[in-house]
Backbone bond lengths (Angstrom), bond angles and torsions (degrees), N, CA, C in turn:
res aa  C-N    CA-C-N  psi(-1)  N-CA   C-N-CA  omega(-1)  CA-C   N-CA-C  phi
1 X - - - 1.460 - - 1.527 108.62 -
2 X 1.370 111.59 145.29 1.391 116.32 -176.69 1.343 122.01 -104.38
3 X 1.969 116.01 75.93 1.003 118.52 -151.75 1.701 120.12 -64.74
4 X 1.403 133.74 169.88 1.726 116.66 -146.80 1.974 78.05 -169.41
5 X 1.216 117.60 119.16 1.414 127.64 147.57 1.542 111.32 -146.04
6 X 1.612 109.09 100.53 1.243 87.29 142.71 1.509 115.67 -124.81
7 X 1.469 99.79 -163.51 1.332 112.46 -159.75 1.672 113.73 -170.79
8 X 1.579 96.29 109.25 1.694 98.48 -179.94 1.434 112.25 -143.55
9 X 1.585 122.13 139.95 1.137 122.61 -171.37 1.586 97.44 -88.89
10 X 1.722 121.45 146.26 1.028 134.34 -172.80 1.368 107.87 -113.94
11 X 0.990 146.98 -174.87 1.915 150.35 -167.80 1.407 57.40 172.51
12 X 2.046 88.48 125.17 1.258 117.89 144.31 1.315 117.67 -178.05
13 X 1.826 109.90 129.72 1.645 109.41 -175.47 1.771 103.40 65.36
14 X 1.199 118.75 31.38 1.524 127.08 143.69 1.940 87.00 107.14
15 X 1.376 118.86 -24.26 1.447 120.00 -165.68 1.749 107.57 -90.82
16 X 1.190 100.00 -176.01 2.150 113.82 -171.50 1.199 80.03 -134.04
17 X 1.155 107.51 155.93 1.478 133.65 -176.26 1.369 113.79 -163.11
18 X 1.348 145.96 138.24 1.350 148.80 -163.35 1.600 92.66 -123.61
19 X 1.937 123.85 116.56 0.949 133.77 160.82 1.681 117.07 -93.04
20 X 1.861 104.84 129.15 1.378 86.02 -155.82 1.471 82.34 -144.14
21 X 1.564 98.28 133.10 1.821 99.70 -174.86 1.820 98.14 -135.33
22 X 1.348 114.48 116.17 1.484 99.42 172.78 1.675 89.20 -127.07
23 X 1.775 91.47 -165.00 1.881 100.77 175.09 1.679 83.57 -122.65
24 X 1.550 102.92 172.82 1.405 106.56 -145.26 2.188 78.84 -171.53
25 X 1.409 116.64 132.12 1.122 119.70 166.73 1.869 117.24 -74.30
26 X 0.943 119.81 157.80 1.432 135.64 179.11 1.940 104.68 -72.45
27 X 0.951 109.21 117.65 1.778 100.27 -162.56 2.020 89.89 -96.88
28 X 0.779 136.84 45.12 1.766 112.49 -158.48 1.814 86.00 -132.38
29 X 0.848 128.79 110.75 1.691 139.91 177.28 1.151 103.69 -88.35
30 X 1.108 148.99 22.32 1.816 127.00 170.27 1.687 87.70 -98.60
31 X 0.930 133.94 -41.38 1.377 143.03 -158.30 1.326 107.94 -66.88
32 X 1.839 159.16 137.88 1.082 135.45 178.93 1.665 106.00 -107.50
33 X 1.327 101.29 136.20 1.526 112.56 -174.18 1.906 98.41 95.57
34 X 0.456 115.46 -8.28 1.907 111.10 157.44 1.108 115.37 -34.91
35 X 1.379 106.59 -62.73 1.155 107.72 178.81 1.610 130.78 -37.27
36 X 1.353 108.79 -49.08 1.697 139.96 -168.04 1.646 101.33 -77.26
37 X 1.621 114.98 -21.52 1.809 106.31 -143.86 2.308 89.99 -91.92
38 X 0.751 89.44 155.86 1.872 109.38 -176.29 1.227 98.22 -118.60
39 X 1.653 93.81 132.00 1.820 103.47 170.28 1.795 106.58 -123.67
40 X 0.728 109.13 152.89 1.622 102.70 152.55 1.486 142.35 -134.62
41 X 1.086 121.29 141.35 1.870 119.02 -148.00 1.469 81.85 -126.18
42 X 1.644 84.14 163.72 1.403 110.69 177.85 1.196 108.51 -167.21
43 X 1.933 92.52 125.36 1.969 95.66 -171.17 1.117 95.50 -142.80
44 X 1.600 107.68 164.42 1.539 117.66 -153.72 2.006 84.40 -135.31
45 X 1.961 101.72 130.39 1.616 101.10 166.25 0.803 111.96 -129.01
46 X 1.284 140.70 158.36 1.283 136.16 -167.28 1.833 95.62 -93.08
47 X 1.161 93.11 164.60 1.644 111.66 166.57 1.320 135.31 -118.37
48 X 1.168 123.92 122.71 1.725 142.35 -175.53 1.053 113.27 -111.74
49 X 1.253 127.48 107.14 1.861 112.89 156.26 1.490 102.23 75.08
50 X 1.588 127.57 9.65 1.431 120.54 171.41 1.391 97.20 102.80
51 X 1.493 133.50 -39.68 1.460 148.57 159.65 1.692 107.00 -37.65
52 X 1.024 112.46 121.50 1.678 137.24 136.07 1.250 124.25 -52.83
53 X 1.634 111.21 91.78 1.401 114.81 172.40 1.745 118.28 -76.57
54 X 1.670 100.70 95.37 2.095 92.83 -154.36 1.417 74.31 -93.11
55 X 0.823 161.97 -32.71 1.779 154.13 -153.33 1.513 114.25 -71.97
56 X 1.345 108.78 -18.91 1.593 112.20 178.68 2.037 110.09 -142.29
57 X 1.658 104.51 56.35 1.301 110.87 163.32 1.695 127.46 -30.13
58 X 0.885 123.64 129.37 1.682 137.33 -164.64 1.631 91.83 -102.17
59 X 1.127 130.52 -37.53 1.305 115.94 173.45 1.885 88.49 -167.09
60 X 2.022 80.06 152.66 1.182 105.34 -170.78 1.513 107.63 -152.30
61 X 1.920 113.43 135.04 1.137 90.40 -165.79 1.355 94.93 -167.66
62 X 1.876 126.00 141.93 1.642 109.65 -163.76 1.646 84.12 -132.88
63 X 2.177 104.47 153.48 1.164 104.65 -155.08 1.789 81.99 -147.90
64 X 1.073 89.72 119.89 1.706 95.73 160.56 1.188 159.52 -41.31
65 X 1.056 102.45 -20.65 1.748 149.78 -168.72 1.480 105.29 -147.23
66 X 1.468 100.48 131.11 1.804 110.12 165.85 1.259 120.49 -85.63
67 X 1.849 127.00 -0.93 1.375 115.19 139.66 1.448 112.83 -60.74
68 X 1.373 130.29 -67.18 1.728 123.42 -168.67 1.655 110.72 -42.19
69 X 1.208 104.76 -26.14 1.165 107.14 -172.62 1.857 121.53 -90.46
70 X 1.394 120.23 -30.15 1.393 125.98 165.04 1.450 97.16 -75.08
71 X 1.307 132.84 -44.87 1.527 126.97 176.49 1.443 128.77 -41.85
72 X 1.569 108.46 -46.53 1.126 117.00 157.33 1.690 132.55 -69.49
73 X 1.402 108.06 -52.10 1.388 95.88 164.23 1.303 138.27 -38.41
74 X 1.589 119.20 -39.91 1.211 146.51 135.69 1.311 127.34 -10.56
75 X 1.367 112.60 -62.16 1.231 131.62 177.12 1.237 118.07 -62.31
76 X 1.563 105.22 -49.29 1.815 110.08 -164.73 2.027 95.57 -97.72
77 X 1.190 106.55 13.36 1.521 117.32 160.65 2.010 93.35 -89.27
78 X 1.348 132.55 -62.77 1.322 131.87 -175.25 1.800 114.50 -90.26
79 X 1.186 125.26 13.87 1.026 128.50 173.31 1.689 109.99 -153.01
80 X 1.218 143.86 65.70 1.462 139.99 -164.61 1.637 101.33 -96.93
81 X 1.279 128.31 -15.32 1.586 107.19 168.40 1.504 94.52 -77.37
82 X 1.248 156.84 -39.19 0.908 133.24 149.58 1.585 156.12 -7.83
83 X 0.949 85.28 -23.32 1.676 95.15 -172.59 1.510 103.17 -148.50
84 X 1.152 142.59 -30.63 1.170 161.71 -167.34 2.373 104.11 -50.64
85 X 0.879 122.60 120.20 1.247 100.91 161.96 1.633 117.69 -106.86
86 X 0.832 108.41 108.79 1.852 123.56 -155.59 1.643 77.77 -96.31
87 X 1.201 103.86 136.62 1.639 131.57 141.05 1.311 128.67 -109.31
């Protein structure tokens, strides 16, 4: 497995936000080779008080490949109105 954590705090539009992209196995057993298959996600929380707001993700997003997936993290590190879902 091609293990993948990163992790970077963002300041943006006055707020903190924790960008967080790892790989993570496929948990679903009826399927064969599940077991073996790699995904990778990437979610964005905002920050309060040093606190991780994980209950209300700003963006969320799963990538097949751990290039699509450092690419993007990347991205919404140099582009966050982009991807960001601001309320």
């Amino acid at each position: 497995m091609r293990e993948l954590e990163l992790k970077n705090i963002l300041k943006f539009d006055d707020k903190e936000y924790l960008v967080s992209t790892i790989s993570m196995n496929v948990r679903h057993s009826w399927f064969d080779g599940d077991h073996e298959k790699i995904v990778y996600e990437t979610m964005v929380f905002e920050m309060k008080d040093d606190e991780i707001l994980y209950d209300d993700p700003k963006f969320n997003e799963r990538y097949n490949t751990m290039d699509e997936a450092v690419a993007e993290h990347g991205a919404i590190i140099k582009n966050p109105e982009e991807y960001l879902y601001l309320s």
